[in-house]
N, C-alpha and C positions, 0 to 999 in steps of 0.2 A: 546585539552581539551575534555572531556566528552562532548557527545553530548545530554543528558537526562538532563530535566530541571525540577523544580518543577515549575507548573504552575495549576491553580487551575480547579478543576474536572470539567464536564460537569454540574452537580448541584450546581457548583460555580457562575456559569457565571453572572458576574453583567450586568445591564441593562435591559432591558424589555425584557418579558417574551418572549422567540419564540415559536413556533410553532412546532408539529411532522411533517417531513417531511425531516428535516437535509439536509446535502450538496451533499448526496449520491441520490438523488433525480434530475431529468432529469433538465437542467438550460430553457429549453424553457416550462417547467408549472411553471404557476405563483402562488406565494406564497397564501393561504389563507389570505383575509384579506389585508390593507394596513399597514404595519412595520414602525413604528417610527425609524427615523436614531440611532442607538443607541449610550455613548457618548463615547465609543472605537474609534469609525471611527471619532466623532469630534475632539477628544484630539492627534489625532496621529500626528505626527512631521516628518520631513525627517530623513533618512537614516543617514545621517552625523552628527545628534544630539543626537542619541543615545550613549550611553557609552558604552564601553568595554563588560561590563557583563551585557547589556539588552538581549541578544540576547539569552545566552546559561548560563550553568550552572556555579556557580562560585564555583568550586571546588578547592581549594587550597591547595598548593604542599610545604610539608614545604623546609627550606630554611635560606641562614644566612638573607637572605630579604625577607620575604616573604611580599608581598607587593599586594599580590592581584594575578591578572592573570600571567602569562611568558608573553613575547612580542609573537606576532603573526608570525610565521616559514612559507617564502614563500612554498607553495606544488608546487610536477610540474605539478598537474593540472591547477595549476592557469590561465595560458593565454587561454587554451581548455575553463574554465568556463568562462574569461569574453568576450571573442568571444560570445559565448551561450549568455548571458546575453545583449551585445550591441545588437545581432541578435531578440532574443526576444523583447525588446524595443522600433526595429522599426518594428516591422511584424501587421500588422492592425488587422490581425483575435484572435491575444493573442497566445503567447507559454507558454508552464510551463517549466523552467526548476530545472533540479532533481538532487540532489546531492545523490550518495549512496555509500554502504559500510557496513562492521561491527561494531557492539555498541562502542562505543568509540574511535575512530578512527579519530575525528574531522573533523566529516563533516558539523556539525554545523558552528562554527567556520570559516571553509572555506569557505563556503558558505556568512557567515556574512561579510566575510572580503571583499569578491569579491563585494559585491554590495556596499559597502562603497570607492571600487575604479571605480567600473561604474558606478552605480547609485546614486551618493551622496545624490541627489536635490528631489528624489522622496519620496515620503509620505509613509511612511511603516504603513502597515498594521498589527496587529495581531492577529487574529479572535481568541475568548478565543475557547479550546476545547468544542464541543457541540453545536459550534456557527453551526446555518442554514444559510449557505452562497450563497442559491438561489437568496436574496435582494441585493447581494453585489454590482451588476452591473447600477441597480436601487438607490442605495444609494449612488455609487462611482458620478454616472451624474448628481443626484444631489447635489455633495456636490464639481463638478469639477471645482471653483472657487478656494478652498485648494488649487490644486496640479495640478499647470501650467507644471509643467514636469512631471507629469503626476504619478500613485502608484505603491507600491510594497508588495504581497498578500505573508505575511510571514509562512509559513505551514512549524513549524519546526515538525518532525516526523509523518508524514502525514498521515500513516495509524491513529495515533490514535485521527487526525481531524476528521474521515470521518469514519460514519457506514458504509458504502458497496457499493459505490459509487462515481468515479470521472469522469463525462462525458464531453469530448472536447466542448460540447454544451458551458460547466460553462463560462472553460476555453479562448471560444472564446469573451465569452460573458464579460466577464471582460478585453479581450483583446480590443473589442469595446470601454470599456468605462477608456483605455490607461492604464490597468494597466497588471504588467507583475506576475507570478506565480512561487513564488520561493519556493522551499519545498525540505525537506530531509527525507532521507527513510532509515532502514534498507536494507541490498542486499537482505535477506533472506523474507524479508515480499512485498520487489517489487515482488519478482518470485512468492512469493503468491496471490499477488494481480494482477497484471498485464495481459492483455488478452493475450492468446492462447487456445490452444487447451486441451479438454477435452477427458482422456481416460475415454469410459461407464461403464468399468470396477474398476476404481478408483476413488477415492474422488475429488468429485466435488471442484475446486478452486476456490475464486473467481476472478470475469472476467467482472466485472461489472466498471473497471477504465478504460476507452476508454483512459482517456489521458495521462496514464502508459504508452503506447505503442511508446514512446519515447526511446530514447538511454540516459541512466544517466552519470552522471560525476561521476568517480566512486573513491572514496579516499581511497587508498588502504594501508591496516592494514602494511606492515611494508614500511618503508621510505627509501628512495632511498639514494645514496651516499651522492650527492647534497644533499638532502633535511636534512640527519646529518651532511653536514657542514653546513652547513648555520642554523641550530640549534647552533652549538658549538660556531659560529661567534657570537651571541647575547648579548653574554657576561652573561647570566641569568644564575646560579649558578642550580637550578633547570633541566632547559633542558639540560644544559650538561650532568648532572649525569643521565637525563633519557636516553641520546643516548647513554653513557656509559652502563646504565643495559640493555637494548633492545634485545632481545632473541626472540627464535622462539614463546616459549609460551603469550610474552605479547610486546609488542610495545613500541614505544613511547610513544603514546599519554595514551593509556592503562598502563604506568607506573605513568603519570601524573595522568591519573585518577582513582587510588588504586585499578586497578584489582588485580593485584602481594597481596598487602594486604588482600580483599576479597576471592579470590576465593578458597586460600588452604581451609580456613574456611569454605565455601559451598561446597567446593567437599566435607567434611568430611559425607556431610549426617545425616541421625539424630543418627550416632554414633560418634559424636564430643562432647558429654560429655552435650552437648544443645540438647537434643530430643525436646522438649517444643519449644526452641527456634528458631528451623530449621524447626517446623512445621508452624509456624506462617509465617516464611519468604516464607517458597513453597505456603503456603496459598497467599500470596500476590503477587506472582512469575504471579501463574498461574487464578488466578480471570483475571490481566488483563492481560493473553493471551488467555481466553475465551473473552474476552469484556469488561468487569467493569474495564477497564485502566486507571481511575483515582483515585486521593488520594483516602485513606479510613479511619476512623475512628479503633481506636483498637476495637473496641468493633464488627468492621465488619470483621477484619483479623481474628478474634478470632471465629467468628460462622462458620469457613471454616476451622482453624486448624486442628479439629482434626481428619480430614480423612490422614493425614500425620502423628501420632502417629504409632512408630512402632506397632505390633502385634505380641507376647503378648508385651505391652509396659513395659521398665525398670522403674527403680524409677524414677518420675521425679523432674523436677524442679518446683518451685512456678511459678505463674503468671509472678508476678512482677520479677524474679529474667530472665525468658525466654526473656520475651519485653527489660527488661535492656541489656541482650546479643544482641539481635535481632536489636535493637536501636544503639548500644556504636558505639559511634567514634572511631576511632585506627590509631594509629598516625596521627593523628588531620585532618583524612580522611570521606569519609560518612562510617556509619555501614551500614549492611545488609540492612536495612530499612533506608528510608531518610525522614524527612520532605517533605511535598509539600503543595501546597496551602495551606488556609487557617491554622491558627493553629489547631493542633490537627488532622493531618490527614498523611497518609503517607503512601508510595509506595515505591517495592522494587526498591533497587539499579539496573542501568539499565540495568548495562549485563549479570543481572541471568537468567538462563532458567532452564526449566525442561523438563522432554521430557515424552512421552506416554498419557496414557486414563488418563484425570480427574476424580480422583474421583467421585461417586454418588453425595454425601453430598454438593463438591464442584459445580458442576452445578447447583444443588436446591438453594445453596447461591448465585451464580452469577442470578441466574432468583430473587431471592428475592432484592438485593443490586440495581441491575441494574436499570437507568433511561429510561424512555420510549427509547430516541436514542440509548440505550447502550444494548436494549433487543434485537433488530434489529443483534446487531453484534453480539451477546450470541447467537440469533437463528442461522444465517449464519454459525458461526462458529461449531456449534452443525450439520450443516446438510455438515458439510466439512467432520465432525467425524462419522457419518452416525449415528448420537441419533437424532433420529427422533423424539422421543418422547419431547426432552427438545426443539428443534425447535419446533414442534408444540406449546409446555406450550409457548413459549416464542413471537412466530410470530403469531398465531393464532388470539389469542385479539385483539391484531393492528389492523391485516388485517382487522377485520368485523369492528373497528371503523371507518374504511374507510383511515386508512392509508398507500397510496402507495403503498409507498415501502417494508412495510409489507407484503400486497399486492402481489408482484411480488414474493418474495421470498419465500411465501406459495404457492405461486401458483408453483415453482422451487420443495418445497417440497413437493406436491404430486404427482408432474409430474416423482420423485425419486424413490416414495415407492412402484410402480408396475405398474399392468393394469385392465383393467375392471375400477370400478368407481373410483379408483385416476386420470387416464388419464381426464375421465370428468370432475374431480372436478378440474384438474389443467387447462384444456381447460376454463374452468367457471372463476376461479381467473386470470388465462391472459387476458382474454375478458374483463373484471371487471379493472382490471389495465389500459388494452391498452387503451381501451375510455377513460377514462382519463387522456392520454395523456404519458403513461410512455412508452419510446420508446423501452428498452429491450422487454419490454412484449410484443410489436407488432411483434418484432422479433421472438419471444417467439411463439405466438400465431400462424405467420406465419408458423414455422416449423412443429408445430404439425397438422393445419391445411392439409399440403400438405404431408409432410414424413412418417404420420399415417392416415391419414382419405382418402387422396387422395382427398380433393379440393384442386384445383389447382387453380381457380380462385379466393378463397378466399383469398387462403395462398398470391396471388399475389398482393391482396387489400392491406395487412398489409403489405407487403416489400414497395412496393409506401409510405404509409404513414409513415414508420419509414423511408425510403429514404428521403424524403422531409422534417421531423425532423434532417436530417443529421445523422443518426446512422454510424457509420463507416464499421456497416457488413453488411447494408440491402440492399444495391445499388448491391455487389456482392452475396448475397444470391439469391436478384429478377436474375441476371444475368445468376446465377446456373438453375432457374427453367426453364428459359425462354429457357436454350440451350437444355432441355430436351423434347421440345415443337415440333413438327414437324413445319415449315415453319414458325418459329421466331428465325432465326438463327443470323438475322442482329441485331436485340433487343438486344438480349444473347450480342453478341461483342459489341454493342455499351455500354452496360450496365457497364458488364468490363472493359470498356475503362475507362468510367465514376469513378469507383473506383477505379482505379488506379491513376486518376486523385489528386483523394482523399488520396493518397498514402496509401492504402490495398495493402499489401505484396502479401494474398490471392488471389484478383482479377488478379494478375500477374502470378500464379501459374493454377488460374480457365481457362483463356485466353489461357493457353500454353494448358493445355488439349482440350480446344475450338478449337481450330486453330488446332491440331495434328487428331482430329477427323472430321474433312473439309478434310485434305490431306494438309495442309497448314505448311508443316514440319519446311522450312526454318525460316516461321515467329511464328514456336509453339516454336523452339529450344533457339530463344532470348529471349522467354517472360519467359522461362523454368530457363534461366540463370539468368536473373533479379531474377524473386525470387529463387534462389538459391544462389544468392548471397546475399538475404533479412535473408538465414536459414533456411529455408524448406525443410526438409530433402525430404519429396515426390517430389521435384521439383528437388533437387540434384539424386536423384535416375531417374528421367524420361530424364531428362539430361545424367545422364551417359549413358542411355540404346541408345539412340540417336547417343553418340558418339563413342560410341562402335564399330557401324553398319560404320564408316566412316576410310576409311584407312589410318595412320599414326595419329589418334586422338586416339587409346588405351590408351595413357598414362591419358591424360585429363581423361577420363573416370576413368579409376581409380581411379585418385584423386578424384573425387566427390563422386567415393562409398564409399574413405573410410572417406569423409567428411559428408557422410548422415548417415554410421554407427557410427561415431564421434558422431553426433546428435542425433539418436536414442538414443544411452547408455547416454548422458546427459538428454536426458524428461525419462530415465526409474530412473535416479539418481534422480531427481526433485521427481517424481513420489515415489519414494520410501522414500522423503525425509517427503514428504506431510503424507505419511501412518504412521506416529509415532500414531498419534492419533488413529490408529485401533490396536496397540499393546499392550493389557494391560499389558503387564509383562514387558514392558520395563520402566516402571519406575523408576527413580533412587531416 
């Protein structure tokens, strides 16, 4: 089934007012203020009381019965994800686990299904989008009377829970208070958001979701043998015929959920006879893949069309006549455009994209439409695009009202835009963040500290205190400097040690260079293979050099160089994949 749901926008959100600060915001600072439970989290029920179509989009597939959903088609992911999920359940510190994949693809669904067979008994959660989910863990202990088998924190499409932030702190932190982290993702928006490494030469990603750094259950666009019989076995008239049409271009689940229908009609562009109408839809495409990802009003679709009018533009069409295209059903499918939340509001269908520079016009509407939470992820993603300028209009405000997160990520923006006084102003905005507790920033603060100014004892202050917050880089960062130190060489190793402990890929990688510059060969070449077996192409390449030097291990060697030039050509594809937004002509 489609995995894209109408559920109502970040200015929807019923219940008491919250707070700027969102979920993207460090889980160990405490909320402003004390938060009334809101009555989301009273009224939630277990897992096994929901319906069919609580969870995910009710898209219907016509049929001589159409009756609602198709019955639910074992995946052969299934027993991988509820292993994952019995694991998470019992792990006392909280796991998330992550379903991912391409738009419609049924990972929703999958995902729903599997906790309906592990998790029946537990209290499900679903925080409306916009919800600030810092109180979650303070609100789940008080309310653990509910939910003797303890909750389940529902984050269907995750990126569009969270402005720019998922730190394992939350994650742990609800993990304390018995509840497990279930959420689904785009594949294409985890590689965007997930931490690694940053080329200084390319758009910055973001890297601010410590608890991405997980392995996903990944539901994969077309269906295995197996998984089209046991479709045909159903008896559902519907998914036969979809495993029937099933082709390279669309899928099963994607035949269920009217790509085949959609998409000739958006490739056509705005020469499909709808100029009017195609602009309105790119208009809605792309507001929420700048940020504003929730329903919109026509009248908000409409102040962003017209940078999507061709030039010179054809005759067009009226108002109403564009929206009624943009809108219509087709074979009793979603149009272009779907309902979502409340009435009168509406969002493109899920698996449109567009590619290249947004419009001007368009980013001044997404800074105008956007909610305080929602300007956070317009600025980020503006400073992914390197429009500094619409990051600034956008993060600027925040920051001086003293919010965080804001905060951090101006301080990320000046640290971007050169040197002389941005370096200062973003050394000033880290500082300003870190004391109050945001652990990026100490990280933040730490490197500019030491890799530009050369303190070193400073830069060393801030790795200890984001270390002792639990950051997942600061234990191996302190570990980097300390080996750089004359006669703190034990420090450096035990520091690594420490982060590995932590399971940092890195610290495994940092240790093997630690240990090879001691003379300590045997014990650099195992810690070199670990993380080279974690993906690290520099640790596959220090590795090969190693076994080179060793007679009858040629062949090993090989294989890791040409498993690290494997790896390079995959981060220069990512890399190149990220740079759409610096193309202005590649828009289609």
């Amino acid at each position: 089934m489609a995995d894209d749901h109408a559920d109502d926008h970040a200015r929807d959100v019923h219940g008491p007012s919250l707070p700027a600060g969102g979920a993207h915001e460090r889980a160990d600072v405490d909320p402003p203020g004390t938060l009334p439970v809101p009555g989301w989290v009273d009224s939630a029920v277990p897992v096994r009381q929901h319906a069919v179509g609580d969870l995910f989009a009710d898209v219907r597939v016509p049929g001589s019965e159409d009756t609602g959903f198709p019955p639910y088609v074992a995946r052969d992911v299934d027993p991988q994800l509820d292993s994952l999920l019995a694991t998470a359940a019992a792990a006392p510190r909280g796991e998330l686990v992550l379903v991912a994949g391409p738009p419609n693809v049924g990972k929703t669904r999958t995902l729903a299904a599997a906790l309906g067979r592990v998790l029946p008994d537990r209290v499900l959660l679903a925080p409306p989008r916009g919800t600030d989910l810092r109180p979650l863990p303070a609100w789940l202990n008080a309310r653990a009377e509910r939910a003797p088998r303890g909750w389940v924190i529902w984050l269907d499409d995750l990126d569009h829970h969270l402005a720019s932030e998922l730190p394992q702190t939350l994650v742990a932190a609800l993990g304390a208070a018995d509840a497990v982290v279930a959420a689904t993702i785009r594949r294409d928006r985890l590689e965007d958001l997930r931490p690694g490494d940053v080329d200084e030469d390319r758009p910055r990603l973001w890297t601010g979701f410590s608890a991405l750094d997980v392995a996903p259950v990944v539901v994969a666009r077309r269906w295995s043998p197996w998984e089209r019989e046991r479709a045909r076995a159903s008896g559902d008239e519907r998914l036969a015929e979809a495993v029937t049409a099933a082709d390279e271009r669309f899928g099963v689940t994607e035949r269920l959920a009217a790509g085949p229908v959609l998409e000739p009609i958006w490739s056509g562009g705005p020469d499909n006879g709808h100029p009017r109408g195609y602009a309105l839809v790119a208009a809605a495409v792309v507001l929420a893949r700048i940020g504003v990802s929730g329903p919109l009003t026509r009248e908000e679709i409409e102040a962003a069309h017209t940078a999507y009018l061709p030039d010179p533009p054809p005759l067009l069409e009226d108002a109403d006549q564009a929206w009624a295209w943009a809108t219509r059903r087709r074979d009793g499918l979603p149009g272009l455009l779907v309902p979502a939340g409340r009435q009168g509001r509406w969002r493109a269908f899920g698996s449109l994209t567009l590619r290249g520079m947004p419009p001007e016009g368009v980013w001044r509407t997404a800074l105008d439409l956007a909610t305080e939470r929602e300007r956070i992820t317009v600025g980020v993603t503006a400073l992914s695009a390197r429009r500094f300028d619409i990051a600034e209009a956008a993060l600027e405000p925040l920051a001086r009202q003293g919010d965080l997160e804001a905060m951090y990520h101006y301080a990320d923006l000046t640290s971007q835009r050169g040197t002389g006084k941005w370096k200062w102003m973003a050394q000033e905005w880290f500082e300003k963040a870190a004391e109050r507790g945001h652990v990026d920033a100490m990280v933040e603060l730490g490197r500019l500290l030491w890799l530009e100014e050369g303190l070193e004892s400073w830069a060393e202050e801030w790795y200890r205190k984001a270390a002792d917050h639990g950051h997942p880089d600061a234990v191996c960062a302190l570990a980097t400097l300390l080996s750089e130190e004359p006669g703190r060489e034990e420090e450096a190793e035990e520091c690594y040690r420490r982060a590995i402990d932590q399971g940092d890929p890195d610290a495994m990688q940092g240790l093997g260079y630690h240990l090879r510059d001691a003379g300590r060969e045997e014990e650099a070449e195992t810690w070199f293979l670990r993380a080279a077996e974690q993906g690290l192409s520099d640790a596959m390449e220090q590795l090969a050099g190693m076994l080179a030097k060793k007679p009858g291990r040629e062949q090993e060697a090989a294989t890791w160089n040409r498993r690290a030039r494997a790896q390079h050509a995959a981060m220069r594809e990512r890399f190149a994949d990220a740079e759409w937004w610096l193309e202005p002509g590649s828009w289609k």
